[in-house]
C-alpha positions as CSV (number, residue, x, y, z in Angstrom):
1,X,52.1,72.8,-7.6
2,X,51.1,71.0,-4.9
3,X,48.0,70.5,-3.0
4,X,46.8,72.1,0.1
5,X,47.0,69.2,3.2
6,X,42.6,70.6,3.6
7,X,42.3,70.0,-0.1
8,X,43.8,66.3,-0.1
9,X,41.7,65.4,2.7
10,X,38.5,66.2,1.2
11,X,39.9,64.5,-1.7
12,X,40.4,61.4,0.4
13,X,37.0,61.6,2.2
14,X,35.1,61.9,-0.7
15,X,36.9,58.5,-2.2
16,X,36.1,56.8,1.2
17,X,32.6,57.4,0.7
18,X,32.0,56.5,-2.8
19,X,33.4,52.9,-1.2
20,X,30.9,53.1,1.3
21,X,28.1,53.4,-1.3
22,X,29.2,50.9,-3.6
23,X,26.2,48.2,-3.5
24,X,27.4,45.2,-1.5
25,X,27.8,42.1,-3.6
26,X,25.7,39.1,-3.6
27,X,27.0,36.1,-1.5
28,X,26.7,33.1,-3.5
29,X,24.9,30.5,-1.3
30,X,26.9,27.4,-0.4
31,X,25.2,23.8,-1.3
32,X,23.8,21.8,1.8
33,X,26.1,19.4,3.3
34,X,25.5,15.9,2.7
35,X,22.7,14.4,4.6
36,X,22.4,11.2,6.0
37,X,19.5,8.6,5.3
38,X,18.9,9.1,9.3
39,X,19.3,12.5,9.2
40,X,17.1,13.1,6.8
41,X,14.6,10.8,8.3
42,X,14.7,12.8,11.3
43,X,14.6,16.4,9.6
44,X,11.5,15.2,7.5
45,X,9.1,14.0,10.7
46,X,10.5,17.2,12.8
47,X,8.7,19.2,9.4
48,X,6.3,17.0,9.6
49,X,5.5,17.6,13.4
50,X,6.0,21.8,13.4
51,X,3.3,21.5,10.6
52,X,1.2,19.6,12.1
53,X,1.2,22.4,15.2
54,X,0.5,25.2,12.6
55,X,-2.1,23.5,10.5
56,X,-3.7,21.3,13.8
57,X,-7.1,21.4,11.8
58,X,-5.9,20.2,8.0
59,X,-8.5,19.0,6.3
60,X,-9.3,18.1,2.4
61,X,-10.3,21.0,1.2
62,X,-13.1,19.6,-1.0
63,X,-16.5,19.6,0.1
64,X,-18.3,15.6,0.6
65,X,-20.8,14.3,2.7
66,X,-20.2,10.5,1.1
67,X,-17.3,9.4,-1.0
68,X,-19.0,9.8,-4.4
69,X,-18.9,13.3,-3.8
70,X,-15.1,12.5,-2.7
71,X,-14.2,11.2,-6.0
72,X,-16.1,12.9,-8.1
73,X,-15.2,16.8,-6.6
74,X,-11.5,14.9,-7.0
75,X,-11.4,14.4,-10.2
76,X,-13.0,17.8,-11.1
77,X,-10.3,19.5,-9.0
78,X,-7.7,18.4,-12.3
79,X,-6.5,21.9,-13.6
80,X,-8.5,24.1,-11.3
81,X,-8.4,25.0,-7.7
82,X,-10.6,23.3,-4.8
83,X,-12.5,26.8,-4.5
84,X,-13.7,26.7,-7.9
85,X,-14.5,23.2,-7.4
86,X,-16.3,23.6,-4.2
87,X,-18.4,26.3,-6.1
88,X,-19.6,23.9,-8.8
89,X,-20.5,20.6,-6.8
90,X,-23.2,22.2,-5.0
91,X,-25.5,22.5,-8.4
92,X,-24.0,19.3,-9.4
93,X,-24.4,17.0,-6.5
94,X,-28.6,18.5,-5.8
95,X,-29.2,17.6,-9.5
96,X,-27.2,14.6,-9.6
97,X,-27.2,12.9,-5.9
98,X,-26.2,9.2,-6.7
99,X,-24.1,7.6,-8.6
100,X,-27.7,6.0,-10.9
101,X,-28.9,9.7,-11.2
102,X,-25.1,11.1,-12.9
103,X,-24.8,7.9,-14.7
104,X,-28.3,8.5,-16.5
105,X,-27.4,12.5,-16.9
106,X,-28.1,14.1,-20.3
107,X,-23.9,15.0,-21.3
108,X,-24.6,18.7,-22.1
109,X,-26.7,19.5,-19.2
110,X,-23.8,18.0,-17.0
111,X,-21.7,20.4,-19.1
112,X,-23.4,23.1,-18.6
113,X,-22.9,23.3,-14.7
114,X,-19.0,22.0,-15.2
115,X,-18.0,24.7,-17.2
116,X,-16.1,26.8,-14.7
117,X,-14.4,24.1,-13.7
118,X,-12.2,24.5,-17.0
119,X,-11.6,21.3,-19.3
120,X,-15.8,20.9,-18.7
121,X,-16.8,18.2,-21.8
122,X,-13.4,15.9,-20.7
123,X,-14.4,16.1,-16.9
124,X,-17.9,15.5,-17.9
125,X,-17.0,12.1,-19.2
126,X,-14.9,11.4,-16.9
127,X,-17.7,11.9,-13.6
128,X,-20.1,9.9,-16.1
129,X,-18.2,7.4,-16.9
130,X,-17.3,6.6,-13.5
131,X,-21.2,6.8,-12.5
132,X,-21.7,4.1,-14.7
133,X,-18.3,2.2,-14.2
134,X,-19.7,2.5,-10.0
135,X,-23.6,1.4,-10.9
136,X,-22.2,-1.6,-13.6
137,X,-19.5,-3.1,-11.2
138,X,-19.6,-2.1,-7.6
139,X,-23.5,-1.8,-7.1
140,X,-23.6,2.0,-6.9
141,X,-20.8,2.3,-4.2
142,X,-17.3,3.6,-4.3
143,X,-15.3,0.8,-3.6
144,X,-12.6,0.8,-1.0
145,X,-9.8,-0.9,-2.5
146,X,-6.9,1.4,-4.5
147,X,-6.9,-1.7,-7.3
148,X,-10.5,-1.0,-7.5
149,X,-10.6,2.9,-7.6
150,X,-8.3,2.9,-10.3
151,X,-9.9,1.1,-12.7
152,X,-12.6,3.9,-12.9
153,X,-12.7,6.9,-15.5
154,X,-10.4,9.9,-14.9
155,X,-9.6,8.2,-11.5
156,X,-5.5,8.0,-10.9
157,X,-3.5,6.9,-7.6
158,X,-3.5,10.6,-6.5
159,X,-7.2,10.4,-6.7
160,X,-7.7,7.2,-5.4
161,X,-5.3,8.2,-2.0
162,X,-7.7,11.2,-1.7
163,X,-10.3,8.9,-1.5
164,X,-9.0,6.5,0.7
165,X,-7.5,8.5,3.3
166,X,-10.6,11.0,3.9
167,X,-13.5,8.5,2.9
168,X,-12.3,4.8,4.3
169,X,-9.1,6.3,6.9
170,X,-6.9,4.2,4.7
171,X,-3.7,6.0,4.8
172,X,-2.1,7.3,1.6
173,X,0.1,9.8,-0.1
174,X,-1.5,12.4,-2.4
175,X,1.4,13.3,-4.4
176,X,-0.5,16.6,-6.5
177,X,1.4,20.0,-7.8
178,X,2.1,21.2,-4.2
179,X,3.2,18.0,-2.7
180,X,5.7,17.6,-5.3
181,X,7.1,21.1,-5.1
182,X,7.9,20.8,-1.3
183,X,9.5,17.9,-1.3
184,X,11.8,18.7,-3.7
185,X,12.4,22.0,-2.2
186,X,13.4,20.4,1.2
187,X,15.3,17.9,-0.4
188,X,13.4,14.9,0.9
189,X,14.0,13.5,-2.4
190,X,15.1,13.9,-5.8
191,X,12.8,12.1,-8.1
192,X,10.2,13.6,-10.2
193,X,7.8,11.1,-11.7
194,X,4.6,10.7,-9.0
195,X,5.0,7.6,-8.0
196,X,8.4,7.6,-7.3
197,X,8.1,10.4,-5.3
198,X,5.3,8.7,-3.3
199,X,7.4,5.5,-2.7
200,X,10.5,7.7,-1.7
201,X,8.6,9.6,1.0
202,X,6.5,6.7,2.1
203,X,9.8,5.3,3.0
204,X,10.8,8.2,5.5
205,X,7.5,8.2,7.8
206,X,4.9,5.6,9.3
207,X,2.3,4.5,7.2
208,X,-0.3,5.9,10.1
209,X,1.1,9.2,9.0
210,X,0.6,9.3,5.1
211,X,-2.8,10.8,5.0
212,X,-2.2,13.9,7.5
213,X,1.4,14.1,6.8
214,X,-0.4,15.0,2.7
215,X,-3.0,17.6,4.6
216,X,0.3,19.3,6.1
217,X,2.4,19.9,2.9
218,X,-0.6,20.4,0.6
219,X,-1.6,23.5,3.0
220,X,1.9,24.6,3.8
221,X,2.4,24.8,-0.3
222,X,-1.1,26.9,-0.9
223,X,-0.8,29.4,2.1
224,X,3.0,30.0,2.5
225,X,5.3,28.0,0.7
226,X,4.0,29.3,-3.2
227,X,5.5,28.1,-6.3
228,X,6.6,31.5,-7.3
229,X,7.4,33.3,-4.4
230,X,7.5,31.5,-0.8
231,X,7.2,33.6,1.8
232,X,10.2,32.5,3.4
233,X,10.3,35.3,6.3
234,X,7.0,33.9,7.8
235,X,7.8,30.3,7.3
236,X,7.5,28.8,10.5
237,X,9.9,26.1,9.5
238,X,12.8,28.2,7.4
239,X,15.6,27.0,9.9
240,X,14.8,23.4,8.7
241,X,14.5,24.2,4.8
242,X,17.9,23.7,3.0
243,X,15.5,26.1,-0.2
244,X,15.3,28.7,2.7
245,X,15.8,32.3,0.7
246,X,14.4,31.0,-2.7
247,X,11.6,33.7,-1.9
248,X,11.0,36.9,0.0
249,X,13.0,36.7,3.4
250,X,11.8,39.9,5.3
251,X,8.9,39.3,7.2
252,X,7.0,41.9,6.8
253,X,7.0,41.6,3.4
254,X,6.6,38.0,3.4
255,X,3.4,38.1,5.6
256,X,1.6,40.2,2.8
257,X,2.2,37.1,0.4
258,X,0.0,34.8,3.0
259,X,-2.6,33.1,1.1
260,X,-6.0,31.8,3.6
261,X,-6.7,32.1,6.6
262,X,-2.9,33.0,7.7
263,X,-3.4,36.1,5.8
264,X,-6.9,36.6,6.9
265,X,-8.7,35.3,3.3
266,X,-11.4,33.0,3.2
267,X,-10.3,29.1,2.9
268,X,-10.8,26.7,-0.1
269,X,-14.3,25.1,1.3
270,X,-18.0,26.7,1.9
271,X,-18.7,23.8,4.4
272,X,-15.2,23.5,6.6
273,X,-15.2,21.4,9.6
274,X,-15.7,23.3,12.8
275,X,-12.5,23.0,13.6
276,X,-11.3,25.2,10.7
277,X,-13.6,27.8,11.5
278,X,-12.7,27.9,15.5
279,X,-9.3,28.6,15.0
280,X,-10.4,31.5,12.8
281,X,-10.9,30.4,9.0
282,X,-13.0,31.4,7.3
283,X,-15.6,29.6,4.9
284,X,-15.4,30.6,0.9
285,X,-18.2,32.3,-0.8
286,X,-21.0,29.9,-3.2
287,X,-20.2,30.5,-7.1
288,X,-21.2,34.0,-7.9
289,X,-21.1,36.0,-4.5
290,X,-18.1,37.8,-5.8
């Protein structure tokens, strides 16, 4: 028997919409074209520059009044984050003001007010060990000079840039967790191993750029561009990022995964410069204020 023409057309309608609900498939993304060494020059300081406009008032985000605070909060910031440090130098540094004083600390004392730094009785030979390696062969003061800052305890090339560039205005490249991650994302470079990478992106900007060009990815990485999940929809640089959909693309979603003060938290340090705070940031609590 055959079918009514009213029954074959709900037939037909109802196979026309089980197409329209069939979940649209995922479009494989198509590899970046290749990029010349100009190009890529010229995509890297354009970065460079829109960060700079976002993050006008970068800034290490470890607390110092003097470089031995420098490189000693550096060192401490190994396996923790600068908050946590910034919470423990304050009891450190009132105890322990100089180079002579930490150098003569008792170890377990020094401990004891390191501990929530993580990897405490390591880092605590490490800042006492450089006391005395500053009191024995530079008279008590950090030296200037990278061949000099590495020869002290727990100090590497990443410390010694820190050091360099916020202490002495000595430009350098602080090639830590975040810094790596970026570049890599954005295809400035390929290499791994830390000092490659710090050759390979010293060679696409300026020298008189290093040390603010690090301030600029180091924040981009901590408030937008996370290691898990970048908040790609507010990324004020997506439509230069080749790794652009790696995390969450809608932007209202991705402004919820803003970390500091573009999500409205407190920042890193207790004691920002002013600048920080008049653009709206907002200083972090002392150990133990919750």
């Amino acid at each position: 028997m055959k079918k009514a023409p009213e029954v074959v057309k709900k037939a037909a309608a109802k196979k026309v919409a089980v197409k329209k609900a069939a979940p649209a498939k995922k479009v494989a993304v198509k590899p970046a074209k290749a990029e010349s060494a100009t190009a890529l020059v010229r995509r890297a300081r354009r970065i460079n520059r829109e960060l700079a406009e976002v993050y006008p008032y970068a800034h290490p985000e470890l607390d110092f009044t003097n470089p031995f605070q420098l490189v000693v909060a550096t060192v401490l910031s190994a396996q923790t984050t600068d908050l946590r440090v910034n919470q423990t130098t304050p009891a450190l540094f009132a105890k322990y003001p100089t180079p002579e004083d930490l150098a003569a600390a008792n170890p377990e004392e020094v401990e004891e007010i390191l501990r929530p730094t993580g990897f405490f009785r390591a880092k605590t030979k490490s800042v006492i060990g450089l006391s005395k390696a500053l009191v024995e062969q530079f008279g008590g003061e950090v030296p200037g000079k990278l061949e000099d800052l590495v020869k002290l305890p727990g100090v590497g090339r990443k410390t010694a840039f820190v050091v360099l560039g916020n202490a002495f205005g000595r430009p350098g490249i602080t090639v830590d967790t975040h810094f790596q991650r970026l570049v890599r994302r954005w295809r400035w470079t390929d290499e791994t191993d830390p000092d490659k990478i710090e050759a390979a992106i010293g060679a696409l900007f300026p020298k008189s750029d290093w040390t603010d060009l690090s301030h600029h990815v180091i924040w981009h990485g901590r408030r937008i561009c996370h290691a898990r999940k970048p908040a790609c929809g507010a990324c004020p640089i997506a439509p230069l990022c080749p790794a652009y959909g790696e995390g969450e693309t809608d932007p209202e979603k991705a402004r919820k995964l803003l970390k500091y003060e573009k999500g409205g938290f407190p920042g890193q340090r207790l004691n920002p410069p002013q600048s920080y705070l008049d653009a709206g940031g907002k200083a972090a609590p002392p150990l133990g204020a919750g």
